[in-house]
DONU-775698 format. One record per residue (C-alpha): residue number from 1; residue in one letter; x, y, z. Coordinates in nm, 3 decimals. Layout:
<atoms>
- NUM a X Y Z;
...
</atoms>
This chain:
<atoms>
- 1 x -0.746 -1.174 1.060;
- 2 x -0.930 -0.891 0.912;
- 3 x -0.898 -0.522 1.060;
- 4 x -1.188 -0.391 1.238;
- 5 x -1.310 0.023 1.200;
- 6 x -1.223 0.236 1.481;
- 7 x -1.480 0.238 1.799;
- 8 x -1.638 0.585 1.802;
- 9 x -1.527 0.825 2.053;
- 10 x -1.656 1.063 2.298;
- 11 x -1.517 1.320 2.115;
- 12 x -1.664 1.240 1.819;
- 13 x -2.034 1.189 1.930;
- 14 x -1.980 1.564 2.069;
- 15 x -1.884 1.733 1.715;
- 16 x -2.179 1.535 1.555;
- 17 x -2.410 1.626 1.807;
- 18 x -2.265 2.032 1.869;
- 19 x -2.168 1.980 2.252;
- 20 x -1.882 1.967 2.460;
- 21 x -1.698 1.661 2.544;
- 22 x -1.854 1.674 2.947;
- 23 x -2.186 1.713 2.815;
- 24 x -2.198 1.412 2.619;
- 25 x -1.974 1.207 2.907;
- 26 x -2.331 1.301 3.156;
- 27 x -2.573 1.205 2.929;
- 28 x -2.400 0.875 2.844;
- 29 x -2.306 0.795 3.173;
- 30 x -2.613 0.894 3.360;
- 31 x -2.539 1.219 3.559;
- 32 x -2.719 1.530 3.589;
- 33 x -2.781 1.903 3.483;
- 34 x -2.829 1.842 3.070;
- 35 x -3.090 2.038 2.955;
- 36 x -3.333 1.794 2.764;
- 37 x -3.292 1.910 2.394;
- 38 x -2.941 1.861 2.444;
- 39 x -2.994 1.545 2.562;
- 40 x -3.171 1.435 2.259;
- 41 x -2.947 1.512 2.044;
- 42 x -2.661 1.347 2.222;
- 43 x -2.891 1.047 2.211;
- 44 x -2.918 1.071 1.876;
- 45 x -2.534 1.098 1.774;
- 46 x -2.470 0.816 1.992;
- 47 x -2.724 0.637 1.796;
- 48 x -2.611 0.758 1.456;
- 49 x -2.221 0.660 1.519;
- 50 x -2.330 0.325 1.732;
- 51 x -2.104 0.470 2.030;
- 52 x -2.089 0.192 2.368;
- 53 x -2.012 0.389 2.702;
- 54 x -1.682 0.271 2.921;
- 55 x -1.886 0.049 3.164;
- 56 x -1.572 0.141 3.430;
- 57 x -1.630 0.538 3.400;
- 58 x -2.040 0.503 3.376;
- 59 x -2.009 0.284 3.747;
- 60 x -1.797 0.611 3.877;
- 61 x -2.110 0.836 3.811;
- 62 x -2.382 0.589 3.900;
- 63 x -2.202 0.387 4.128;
- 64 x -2.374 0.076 3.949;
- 65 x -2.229 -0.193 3.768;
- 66 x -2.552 -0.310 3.636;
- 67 x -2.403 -0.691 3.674;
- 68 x -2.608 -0.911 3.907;
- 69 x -2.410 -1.226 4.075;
- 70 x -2.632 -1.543 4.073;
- 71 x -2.484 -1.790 4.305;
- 72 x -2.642 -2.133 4.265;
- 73 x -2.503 -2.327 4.654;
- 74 x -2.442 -2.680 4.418;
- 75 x -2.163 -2.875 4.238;
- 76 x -2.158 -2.807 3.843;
- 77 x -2.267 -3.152 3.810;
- 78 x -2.611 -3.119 3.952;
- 79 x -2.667 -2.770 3.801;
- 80 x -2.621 -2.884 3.458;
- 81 x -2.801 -3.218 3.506;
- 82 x -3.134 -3.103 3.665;
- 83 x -3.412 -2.868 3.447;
- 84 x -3.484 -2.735 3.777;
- 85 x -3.192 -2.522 3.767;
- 86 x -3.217 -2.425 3.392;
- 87 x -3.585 -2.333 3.438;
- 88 x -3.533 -2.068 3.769;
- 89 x -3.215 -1.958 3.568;
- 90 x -3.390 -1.877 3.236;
- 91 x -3.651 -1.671 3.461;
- 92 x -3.350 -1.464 3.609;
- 93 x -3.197 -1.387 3.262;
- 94 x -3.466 -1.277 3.082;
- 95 x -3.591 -0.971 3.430;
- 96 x -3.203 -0.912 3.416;
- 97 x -3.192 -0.881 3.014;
- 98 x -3.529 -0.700 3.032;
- 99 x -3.380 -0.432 3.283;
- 100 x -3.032 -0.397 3.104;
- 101 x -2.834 -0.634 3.315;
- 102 x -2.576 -0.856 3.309;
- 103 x -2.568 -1.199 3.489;
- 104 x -2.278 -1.311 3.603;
- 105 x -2.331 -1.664 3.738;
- 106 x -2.143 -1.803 4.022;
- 107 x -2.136 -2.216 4.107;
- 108 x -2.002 -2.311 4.458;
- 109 x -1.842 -2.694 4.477;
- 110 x -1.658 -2.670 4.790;
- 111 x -1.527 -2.475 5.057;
- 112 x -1.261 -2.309 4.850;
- 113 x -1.532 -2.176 4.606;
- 114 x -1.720 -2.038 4.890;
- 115 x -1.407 -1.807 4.964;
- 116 x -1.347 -1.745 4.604;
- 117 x -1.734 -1.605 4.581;
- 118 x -1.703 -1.428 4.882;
- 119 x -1.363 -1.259 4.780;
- 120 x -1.569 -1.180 4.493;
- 121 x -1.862 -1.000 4.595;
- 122 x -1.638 -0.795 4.863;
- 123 x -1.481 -0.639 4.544;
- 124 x -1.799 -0.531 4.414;
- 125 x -1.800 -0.581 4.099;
- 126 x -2.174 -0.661 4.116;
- 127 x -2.445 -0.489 4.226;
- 128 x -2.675 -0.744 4.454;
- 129 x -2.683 -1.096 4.418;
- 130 x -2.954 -1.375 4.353;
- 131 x -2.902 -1.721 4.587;
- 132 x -3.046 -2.034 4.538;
- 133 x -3.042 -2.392 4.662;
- 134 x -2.865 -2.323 5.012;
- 135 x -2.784 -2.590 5.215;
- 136 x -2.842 -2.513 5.660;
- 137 x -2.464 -2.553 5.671;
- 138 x -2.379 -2.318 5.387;
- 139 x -2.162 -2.050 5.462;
- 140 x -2.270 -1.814 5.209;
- 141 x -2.510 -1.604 5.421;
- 142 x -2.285 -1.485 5.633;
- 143 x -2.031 -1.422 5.356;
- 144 x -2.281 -1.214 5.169;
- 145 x -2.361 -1.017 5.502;
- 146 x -2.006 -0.954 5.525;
- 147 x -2.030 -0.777 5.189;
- 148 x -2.316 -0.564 5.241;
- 149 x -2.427 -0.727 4.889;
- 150 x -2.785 -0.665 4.873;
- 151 x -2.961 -1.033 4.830;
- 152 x -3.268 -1.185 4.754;
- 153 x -3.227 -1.589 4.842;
- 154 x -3.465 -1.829 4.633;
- 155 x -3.642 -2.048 4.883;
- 156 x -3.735 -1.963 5.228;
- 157 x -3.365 -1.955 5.448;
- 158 x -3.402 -2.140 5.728;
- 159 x -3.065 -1.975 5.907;
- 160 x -3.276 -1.686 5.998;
- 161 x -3.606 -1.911 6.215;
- 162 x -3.889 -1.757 6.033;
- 163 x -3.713 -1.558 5.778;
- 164 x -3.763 -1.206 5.887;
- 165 x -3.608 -0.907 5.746;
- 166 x -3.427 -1.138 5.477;
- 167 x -3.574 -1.111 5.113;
- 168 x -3.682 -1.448 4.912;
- 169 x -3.918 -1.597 4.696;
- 170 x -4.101 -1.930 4.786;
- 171 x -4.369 -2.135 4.681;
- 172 x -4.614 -2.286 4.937;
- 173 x -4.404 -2.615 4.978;
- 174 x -4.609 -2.739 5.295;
- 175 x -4.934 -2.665 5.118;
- 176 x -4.889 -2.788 4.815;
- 177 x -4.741 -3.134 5.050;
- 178 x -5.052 -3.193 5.178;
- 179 x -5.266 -3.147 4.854;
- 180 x -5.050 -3.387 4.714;
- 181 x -5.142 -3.597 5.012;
- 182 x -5.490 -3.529 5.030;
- 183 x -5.528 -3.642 4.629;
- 184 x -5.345 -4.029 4.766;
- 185 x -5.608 -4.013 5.044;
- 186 x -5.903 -3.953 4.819;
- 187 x -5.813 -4.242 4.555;
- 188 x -5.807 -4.427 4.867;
- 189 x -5.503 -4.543 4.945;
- 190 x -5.384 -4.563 5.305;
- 191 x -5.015 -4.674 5.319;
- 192 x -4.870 -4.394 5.154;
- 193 x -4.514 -4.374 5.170;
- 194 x -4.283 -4.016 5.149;
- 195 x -3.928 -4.020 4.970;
- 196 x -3.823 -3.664 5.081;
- 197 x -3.604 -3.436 4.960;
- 198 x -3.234 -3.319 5.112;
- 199 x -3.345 -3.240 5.473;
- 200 x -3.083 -2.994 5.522;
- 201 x -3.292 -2.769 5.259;
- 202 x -3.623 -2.599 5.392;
- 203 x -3.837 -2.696 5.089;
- 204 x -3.746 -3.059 5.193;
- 205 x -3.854 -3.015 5.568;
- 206 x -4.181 -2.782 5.471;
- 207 x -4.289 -3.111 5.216;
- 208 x -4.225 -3.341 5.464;
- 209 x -4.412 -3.123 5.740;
- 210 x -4.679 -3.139 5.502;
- 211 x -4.716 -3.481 5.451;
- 212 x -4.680 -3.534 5.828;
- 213 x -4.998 -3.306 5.837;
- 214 x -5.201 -3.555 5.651;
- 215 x -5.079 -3.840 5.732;
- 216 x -5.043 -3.762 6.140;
- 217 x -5.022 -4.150 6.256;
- 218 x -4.821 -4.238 5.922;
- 219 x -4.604 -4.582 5.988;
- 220 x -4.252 -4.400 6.017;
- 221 x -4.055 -4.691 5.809;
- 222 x -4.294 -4.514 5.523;
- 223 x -4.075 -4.231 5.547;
- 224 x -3.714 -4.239 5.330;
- 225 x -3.493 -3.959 5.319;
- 226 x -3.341 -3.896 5.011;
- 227 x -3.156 -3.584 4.795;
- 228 x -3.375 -3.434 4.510;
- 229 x -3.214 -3.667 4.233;
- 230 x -3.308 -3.996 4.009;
- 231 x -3.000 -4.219 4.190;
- 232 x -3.157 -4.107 4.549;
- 233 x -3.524 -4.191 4.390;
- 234 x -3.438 -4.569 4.335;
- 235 x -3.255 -4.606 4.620;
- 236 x -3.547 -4.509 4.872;
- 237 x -3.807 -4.674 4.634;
- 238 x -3.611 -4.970 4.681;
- 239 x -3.553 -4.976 5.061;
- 240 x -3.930 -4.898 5.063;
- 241 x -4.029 -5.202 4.908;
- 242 x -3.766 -5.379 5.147;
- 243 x -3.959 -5.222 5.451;
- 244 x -4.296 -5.215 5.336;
- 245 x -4.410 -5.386 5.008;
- 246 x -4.738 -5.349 5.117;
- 247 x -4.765 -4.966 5.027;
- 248 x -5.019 -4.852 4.808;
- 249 x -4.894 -4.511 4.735;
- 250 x -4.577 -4.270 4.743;
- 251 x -4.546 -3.892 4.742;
- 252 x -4.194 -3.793 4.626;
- 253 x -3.995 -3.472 4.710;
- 254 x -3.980 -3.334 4.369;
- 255 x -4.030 -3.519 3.983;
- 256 x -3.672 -3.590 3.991;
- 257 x -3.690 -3.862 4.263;
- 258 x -4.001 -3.980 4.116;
- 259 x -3.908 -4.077 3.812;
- 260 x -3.675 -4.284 4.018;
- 261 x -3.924 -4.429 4.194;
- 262 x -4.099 -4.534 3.901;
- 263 x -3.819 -4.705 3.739;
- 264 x -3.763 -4.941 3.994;
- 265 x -4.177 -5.019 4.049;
- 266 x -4.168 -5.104 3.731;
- 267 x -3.872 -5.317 3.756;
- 268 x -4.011 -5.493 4.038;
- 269 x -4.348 -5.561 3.855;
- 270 x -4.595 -5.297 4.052;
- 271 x -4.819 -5.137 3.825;
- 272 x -4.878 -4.800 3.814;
- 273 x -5.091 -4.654 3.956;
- 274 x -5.302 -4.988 4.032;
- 275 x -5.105 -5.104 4.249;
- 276 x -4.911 -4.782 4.319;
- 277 x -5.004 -4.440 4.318;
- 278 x -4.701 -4.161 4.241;
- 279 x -4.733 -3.782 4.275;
- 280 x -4.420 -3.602 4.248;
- 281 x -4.342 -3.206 4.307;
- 282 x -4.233 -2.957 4.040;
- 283 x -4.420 -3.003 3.732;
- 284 x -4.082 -3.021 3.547;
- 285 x -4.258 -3.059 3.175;
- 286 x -3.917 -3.275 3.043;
- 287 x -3.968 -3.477 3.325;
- 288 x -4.339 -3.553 3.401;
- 289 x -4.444 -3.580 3.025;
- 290 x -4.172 -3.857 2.982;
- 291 x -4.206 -4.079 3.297;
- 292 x -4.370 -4.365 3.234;
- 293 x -4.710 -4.330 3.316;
- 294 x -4.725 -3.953 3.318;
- 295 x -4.645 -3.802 3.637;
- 296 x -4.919 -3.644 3.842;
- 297 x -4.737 -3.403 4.060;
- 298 x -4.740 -3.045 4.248;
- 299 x -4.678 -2.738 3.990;
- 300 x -4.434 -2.436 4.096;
- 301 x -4.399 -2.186 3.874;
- 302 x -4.018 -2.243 3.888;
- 303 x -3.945 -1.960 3.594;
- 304 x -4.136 -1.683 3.774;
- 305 x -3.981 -1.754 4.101;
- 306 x -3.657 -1.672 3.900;
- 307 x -3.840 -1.388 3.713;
- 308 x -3.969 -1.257 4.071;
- 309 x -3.625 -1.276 4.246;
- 310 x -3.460 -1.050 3.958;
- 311 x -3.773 -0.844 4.015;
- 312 x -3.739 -0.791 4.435;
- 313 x -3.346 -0.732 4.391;
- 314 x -3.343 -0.463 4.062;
- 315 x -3.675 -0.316 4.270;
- 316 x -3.463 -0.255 4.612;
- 317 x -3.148 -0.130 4.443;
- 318 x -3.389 0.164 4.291;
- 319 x -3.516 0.232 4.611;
- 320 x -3.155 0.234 4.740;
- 321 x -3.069 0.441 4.449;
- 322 x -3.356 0.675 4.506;
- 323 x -3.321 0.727 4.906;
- 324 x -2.961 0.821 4.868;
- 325 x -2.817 0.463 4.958;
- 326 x -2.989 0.391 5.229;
- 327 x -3.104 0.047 5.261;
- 328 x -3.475 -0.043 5.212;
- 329 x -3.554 -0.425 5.181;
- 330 x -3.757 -0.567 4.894;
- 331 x -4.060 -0.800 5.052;
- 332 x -4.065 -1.167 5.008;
- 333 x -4.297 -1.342 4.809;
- 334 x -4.439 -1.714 4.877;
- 335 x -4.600 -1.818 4.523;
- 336 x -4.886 -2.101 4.542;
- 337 x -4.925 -2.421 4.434;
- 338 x -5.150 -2.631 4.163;
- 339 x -5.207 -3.007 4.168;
- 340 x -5.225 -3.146 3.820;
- 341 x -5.340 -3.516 3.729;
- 342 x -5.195 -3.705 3.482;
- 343 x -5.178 -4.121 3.487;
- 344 x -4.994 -4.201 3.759;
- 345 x -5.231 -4.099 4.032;
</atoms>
């Protein structure tokens, strides 16, 4: 092991800089009542000797922790395995890193975890918390409320009916359902099938609402409920073939269950998109630039819905901070939607 130098004291950035010890403890930590020159040059020793403030004694004067929980409501497994995850959670880290602070990320696989985060943010060791990917039966809501952790959920919640008075960021799920839709329509197919998403999540129901909007007299045995993934992809292509070989088209919940899809047409000799049309939803670039044909599909900006999140939360927690604590919620924010064509549709 080899020794490392001594970190640099408070004591010692107030002899280089010519103050007293509780001067250079406000500046550092963020109180009040230093006249500006002597801030600078408390700034400056700080910078000189590369001194780090005690995190623990800067949260007793600004009663922040600058630490923001993201809790993503799904087993390690899928978070890992699906881009969508590592695309919203790149957007978070870099508004977090941009504003000074730290994520600390939080993965729920069961009930126990839910009591662990819960136990968690009732400590408060964070300041507000990001939450994505909840589930109608996900208990997390109310075990944020019970910590008066201020929140900003990604996706619109569908615990609340409409959403009022809770913060989130959303893309235009039904809309961008229908253009999706509307594209099948206009190549001219007319038995166009849906694989949706997990219908216990709101984005599912608002893309299936969508294509119901379009499609109003659609054959319902060209509707397959399935759960975001590859695996749940084939199996609804499959038992859509089963039901209906004579479909001519299929919208799929996200690009996850299309590439799915598109395995098994191709296994079962339908060309695409000849014989079959597919438009998936995302615009996951590792995904639709490696399906085979290219998938045409329904962009989100999935990074700046991350980005945007980070954004409402560190936004309300200033306002907090400003109004003495009292609570002032950030607005939500439904981003739009952008079809874009590639081969297979």
């Amino acid at each position: 092991m080899t020794g490392t130098a001594p970190r640099p004291t408070l004591e010692a950035v107030a002899e280089r800089a010519g103050v007293s010890r509780a001067t250079v403890s406000r500046v550092v930590n963020g109180g009040d009542g230093v006249r500006e020159p002597l801030v600078e040059r408390v700034r400056k020793a700080v910078e000189e000797l590369g001194y780090v403030p005690n995190q623990a004694a800067r949260s007793l004067v600004t009663r922040r922790h600058d630490a923001i929980a993201v809790i993503v409501a799904e087993p390690e497994s899928r978070v890992f395995a699906d881009p969508f995850f590592a695309l919203q959670l790149r957007g978070i880290s870099k508004e977090l890193t941009a504003h000074d602070n730290q994520l600390v990320l939080l993965l729920t696989e069961g009930r126990d975890d839910h009591a662990r985060v819960g136990r968690y943010l009732a400590g408060g060791h964070v300041d507000g918390a990001l939450v994505f990917s909840l589930h109608l039966d996900d208990p997390l809501p109310e075990l944020i409320q019970r910590a008066g952790v201020p929140t900003v959920f990604g996706g619109r919640p569908g615990w609340s009916g409409d959403g009022r008075g809770v913060a989130y960021v959303d893309v235009d799920n039904r809309g961008g359902a229908r253009d999706a839709v509307r594209h099948l329509v206009g190549l001219g197919r007319t038995r166009i099938a849906h694989i949706t998403g997990a219908l216990d999540q709101t984005s599912a129901v608002d893309r299936l609402d969508g294509y119901r909007d379009v499609m109003v007299e659609a054959d319902p045995r060209l509707i397959v409920e399935s759960d975001f993934t590859p695996a749940g992809g084939e199996r609804a292509m499959r038992e859509l073939l089963t039901r209906c070989p004579d479909l001519d088209a299929v919208f799929a919940a996200n690009d996850l269950t299309a590439a799915g899809a598109l395995r098994v047409l191709r296994e079962a000799g339908r060309r695409v998109p000849d014989d079959v049309a597919v438009v998936g939803f995302d615009d996951m670039l590792p995904v639709t630039e490696q399906t085979e044909p290219p998938l045409t599909t329904i962009r989100q900006d999935i990074e700046e819905m991350g980005r945007l999140m980070a954004r409402l939360l560190l936004r309300g927690l200033e306002r907090n901070a400003a109004d003495e604590g009292i609570a002032a919620a950030p607005s939500s924010v439904v981003l739009p939607t952008t079809l874009i064509r590639r081969a297979s549709a």
